[in-house]
C-alpha positions as CSV (number, residue, x, y, z in Angstrom):
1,X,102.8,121.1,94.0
2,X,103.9,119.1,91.1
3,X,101.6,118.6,87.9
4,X,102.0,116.8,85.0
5,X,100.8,118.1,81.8
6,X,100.3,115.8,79.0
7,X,101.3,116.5,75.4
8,X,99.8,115.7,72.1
9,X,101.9,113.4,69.9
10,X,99.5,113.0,67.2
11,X,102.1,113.8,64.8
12,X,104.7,111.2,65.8
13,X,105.2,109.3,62.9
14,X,107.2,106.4,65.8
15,X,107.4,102.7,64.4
16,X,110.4,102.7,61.6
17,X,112.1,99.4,63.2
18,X,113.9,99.3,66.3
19,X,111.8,98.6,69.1
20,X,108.5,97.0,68.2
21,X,106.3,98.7,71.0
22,X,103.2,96.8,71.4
23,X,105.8,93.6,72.6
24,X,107.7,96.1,74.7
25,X,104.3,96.8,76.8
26,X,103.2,93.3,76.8
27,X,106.4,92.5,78.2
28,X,106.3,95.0,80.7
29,X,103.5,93.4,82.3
30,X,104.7,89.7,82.2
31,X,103.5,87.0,79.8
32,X,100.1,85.8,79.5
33,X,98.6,84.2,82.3
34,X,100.2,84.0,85.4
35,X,102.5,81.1,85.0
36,X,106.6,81.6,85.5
37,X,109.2,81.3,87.6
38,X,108.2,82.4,91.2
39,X,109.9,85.7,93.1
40,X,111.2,83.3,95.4
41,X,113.0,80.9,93.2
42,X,114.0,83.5,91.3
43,X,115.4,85.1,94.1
44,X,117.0,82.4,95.1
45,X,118.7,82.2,91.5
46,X,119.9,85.9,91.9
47,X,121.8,84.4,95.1
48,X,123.5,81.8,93.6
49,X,124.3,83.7,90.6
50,X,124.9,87.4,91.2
51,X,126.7,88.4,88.0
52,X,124.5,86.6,85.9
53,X,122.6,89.0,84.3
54,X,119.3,87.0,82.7
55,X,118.3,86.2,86.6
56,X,117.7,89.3,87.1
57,X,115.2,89.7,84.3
58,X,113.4,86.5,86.0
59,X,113.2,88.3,88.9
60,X,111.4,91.3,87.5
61,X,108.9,89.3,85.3
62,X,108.3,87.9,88.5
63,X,107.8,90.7,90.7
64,X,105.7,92.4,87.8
65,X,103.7,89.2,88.0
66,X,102.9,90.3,91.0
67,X,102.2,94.0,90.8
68,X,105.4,95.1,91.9
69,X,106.4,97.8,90.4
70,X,109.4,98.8,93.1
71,X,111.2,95.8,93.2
72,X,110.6,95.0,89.7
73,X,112.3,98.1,88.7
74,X,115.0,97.6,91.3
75,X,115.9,93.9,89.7
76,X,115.9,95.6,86.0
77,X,118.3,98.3,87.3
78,X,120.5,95.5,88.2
79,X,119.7,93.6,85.0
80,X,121.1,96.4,82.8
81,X,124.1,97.3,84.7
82,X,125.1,93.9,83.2
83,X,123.6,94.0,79.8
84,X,123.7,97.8,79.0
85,X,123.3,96.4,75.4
86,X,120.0,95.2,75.9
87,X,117.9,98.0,74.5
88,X,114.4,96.3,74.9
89,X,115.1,95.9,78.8
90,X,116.2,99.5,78.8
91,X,113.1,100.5,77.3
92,X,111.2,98.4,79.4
93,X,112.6,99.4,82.5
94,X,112.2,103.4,81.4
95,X,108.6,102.4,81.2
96,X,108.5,101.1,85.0
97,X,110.0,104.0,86.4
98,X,107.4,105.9,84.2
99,X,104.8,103.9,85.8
100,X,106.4,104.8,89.2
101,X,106.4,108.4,88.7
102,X,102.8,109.1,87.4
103,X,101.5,106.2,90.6
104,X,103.2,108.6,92.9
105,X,101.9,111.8,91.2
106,X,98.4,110.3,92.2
107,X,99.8,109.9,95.8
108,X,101.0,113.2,95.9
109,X,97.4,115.1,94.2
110,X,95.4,113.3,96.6
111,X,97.9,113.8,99.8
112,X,97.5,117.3,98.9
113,X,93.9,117.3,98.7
114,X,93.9,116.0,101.8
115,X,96.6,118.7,103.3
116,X,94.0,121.3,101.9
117,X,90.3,119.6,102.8
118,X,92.7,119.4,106.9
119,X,93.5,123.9,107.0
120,X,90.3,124.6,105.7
121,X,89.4,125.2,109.3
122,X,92.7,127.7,110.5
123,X,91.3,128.8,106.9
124,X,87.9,130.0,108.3
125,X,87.9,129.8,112.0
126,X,89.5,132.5,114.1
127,X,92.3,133.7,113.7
128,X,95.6,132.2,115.7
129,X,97.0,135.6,116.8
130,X,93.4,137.0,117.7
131,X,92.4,137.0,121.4
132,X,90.0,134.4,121.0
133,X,92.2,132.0,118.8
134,X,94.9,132.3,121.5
135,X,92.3,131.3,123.9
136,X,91.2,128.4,121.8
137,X,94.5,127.1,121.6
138,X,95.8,124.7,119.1
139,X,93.5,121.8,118.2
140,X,95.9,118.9,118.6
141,X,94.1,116.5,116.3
142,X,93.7,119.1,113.8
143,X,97.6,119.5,114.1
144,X,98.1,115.9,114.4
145,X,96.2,115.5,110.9
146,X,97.8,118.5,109.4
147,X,101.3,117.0,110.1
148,X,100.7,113.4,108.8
149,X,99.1,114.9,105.5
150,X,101.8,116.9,104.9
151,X,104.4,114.8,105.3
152,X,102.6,112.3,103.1
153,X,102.7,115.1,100.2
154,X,106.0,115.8,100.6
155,X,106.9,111.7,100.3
156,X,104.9,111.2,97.4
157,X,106.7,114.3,95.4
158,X,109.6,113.0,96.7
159,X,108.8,109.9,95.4
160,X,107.7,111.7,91.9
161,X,110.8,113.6,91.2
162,X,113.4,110.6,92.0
163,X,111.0,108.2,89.3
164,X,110.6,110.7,87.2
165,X,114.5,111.9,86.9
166,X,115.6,108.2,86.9
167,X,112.9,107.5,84.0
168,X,114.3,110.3,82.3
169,X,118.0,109.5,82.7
170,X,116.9,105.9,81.1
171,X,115.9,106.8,78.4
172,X,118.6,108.9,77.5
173,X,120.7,105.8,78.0
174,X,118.2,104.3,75.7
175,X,118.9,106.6,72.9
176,X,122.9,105.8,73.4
177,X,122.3,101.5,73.2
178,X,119.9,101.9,70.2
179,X,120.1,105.4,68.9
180,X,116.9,105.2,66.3
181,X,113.6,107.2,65.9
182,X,112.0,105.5,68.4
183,X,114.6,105.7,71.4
184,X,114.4,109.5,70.8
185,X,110.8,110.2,70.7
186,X,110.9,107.8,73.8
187,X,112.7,110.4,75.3
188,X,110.8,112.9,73.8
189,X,107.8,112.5,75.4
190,X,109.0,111.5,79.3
191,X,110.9,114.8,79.2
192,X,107.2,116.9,77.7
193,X,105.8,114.7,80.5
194,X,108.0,115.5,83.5
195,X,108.6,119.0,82.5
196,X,112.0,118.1,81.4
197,X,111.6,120.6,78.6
198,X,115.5,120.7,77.7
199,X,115.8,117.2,77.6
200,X,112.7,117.2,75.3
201,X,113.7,119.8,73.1
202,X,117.4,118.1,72.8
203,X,115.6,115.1,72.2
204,X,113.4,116.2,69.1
205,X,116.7,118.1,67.9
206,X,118.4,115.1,67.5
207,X,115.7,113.7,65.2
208,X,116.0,116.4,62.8
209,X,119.7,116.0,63.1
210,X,120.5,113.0,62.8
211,X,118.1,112.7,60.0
212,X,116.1,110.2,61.5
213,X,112.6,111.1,60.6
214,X,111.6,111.4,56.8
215,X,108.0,111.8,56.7
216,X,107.5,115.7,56.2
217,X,104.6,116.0,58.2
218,X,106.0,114.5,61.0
219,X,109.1,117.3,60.6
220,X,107.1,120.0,60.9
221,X,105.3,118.7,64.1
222,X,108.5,118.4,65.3
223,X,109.6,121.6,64.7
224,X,106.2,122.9,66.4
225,X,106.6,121.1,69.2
226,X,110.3,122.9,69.2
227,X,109.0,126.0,69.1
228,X,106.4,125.3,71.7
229,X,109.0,124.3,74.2
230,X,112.3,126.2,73.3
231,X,110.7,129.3,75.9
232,X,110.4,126.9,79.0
233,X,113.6,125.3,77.9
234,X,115.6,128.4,78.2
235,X,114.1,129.8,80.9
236,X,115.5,126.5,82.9
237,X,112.5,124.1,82.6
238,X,114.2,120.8,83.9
C-alpha cells in the first residue's frame, strides 16, 4: 500500500519573482463566481480550432468550473503541448495532477480499509485447509466482496502512481520553461511528496547550484533536507 508522507518546508524562503503563487491557486480553481465560457461552447471551440492553443485553456477553466479535475487536466495537457512556454499553465497544470494524485490516494486508503474490514473473517474464522473450513466452503459473497474491494485498491494506486509520476514529470518541465527558485522548490516538494526522493534531492541541488537561493537560512534547510533524503535517494527511492 502506498502512503504519502508529508514534509516540512518551513524553511523555504519561495517567493523571489517568477510565479506569483497565490494567483497561480486562484487560477487553478477558476475565476470568481461561476460565470465563463461553458464546457460545451468551449468544446465546441476546441473543434473548430484544434491547433489553437488558448481554447484549450477555456476548456479547462471550464471543466474546473465544474469540479473536473480529469478532464480539466486532460485540456491543459493539450494546452501546453502548444504553448510549452507558458510557465504559469505548466504550473497550474502540475498542481491538477497533484490534486489527482493525493484524491486517488484517498480512494486507494479507504479501498484498502475496506479490502481489510472484508478478510477479517478468513482472518478469524476457521481455517480454509482445516476439515471444517473445507466443509464450510467458500462464502461467495464474502468472495464476491473481497474481489470488488480489491480490485478497487489496486485502481486507485493505479490511479495514484500514473498522477503522481505525470505531476512529477511537469514540474520538471516547469523548471526547464522558467528555471527560477520557485519552479525548483515546486519540484522539490511533489518529489518529498510522492517519494520521488531523487528527483527531490536533484531538485534542491540545483538550488544551491545554480545559486538561486541567497537567504542563508534557507541554505542550510536545504542542505538538511539533503542530508535527510540523500539515504532513500540512493537506495533507489523513486
Amino acid at each position: 500500500m502506498v502512503v504519502v508522507f508529508g514534509a516540512g518546508f518551513a524553511f523555504l524562503g519561495v517567493g523571489s519573482g517568477g510565479l506569483d503563487l497565490g494567483s497561480l491557486i486562484q487560477d487553478a480553481f477558476g475565476t470568481k463566481g461561476s460565470s465563463g465560457t461553458s464546457v460545451s461552447k468551449a468544446l465546441s471551440e476546441v473543434d473548430k480550432h484544434p491547433r489553437q492553443a488558448q481554447g484549450y485553456k477555456v476548456l479547462a477553466d471550464a471543466y474546473v468550473r465544474k469540479g473536473r479535475t480529469a478532464d480539466a487536466v486532460s485540456a491543459l495537457e493539450q494546452y501546453v503541448r502548444l504553448a510549452p512556454k507558458d510557465a504559469a499553465q505548466i504550473a497550474r497544470l502540475g498542481k491538477l495532477q497533484s490534486d489527482e494524485a493525493r484524491a486517488a490516494l484517498t480512494d486507494a486508503q479507504a479501498a484498502y480499509a475496506s479490502q481489510q474490514y472484508a478478510t477479517a473473517g478468513s482472518t478469524f474464522g476457521a481455517s480454509p485447509s482445516s476439515t471444517f473450513g473445507q466443509a464450510l466452503g467458500q462464502d461467495p459473497i464474502t468472495q464476491a466482496v473481497t474481489t470488488k474491494v480489491s480490485t478497487a485498491t489496486q485502481q486507485a494506486t493505479s490511479r495514484y502512481q500514473t498522477a503522481a509520476a505525470a505531476a512529477i514529470a511537469t514540474f520538471q518541465r516547469l523548471t526547464k520553461a522558467l528555471p527560477n527558485q520557485d519552479s525548483y522548490f515546486q519540484l522539490a516538494r511533489a518529489g518529498e511528496e510522492f517519494q520521488n526522493t531523487k528527483v527531490a534531492v536533484a531538485a534542491y541541488t540545483a538550488l544551491l547550484k545554480r545559486h538561486l537561493v541567497t537567504d542563508a537560512a534557507t541554505k542550510r534547510g536545504i542542505k538538511a533536507r539533503i542530508a535527510a533524503l540523500q539515504p532513500a535517494a540512493k537506495q533507489g527511492g523513486g
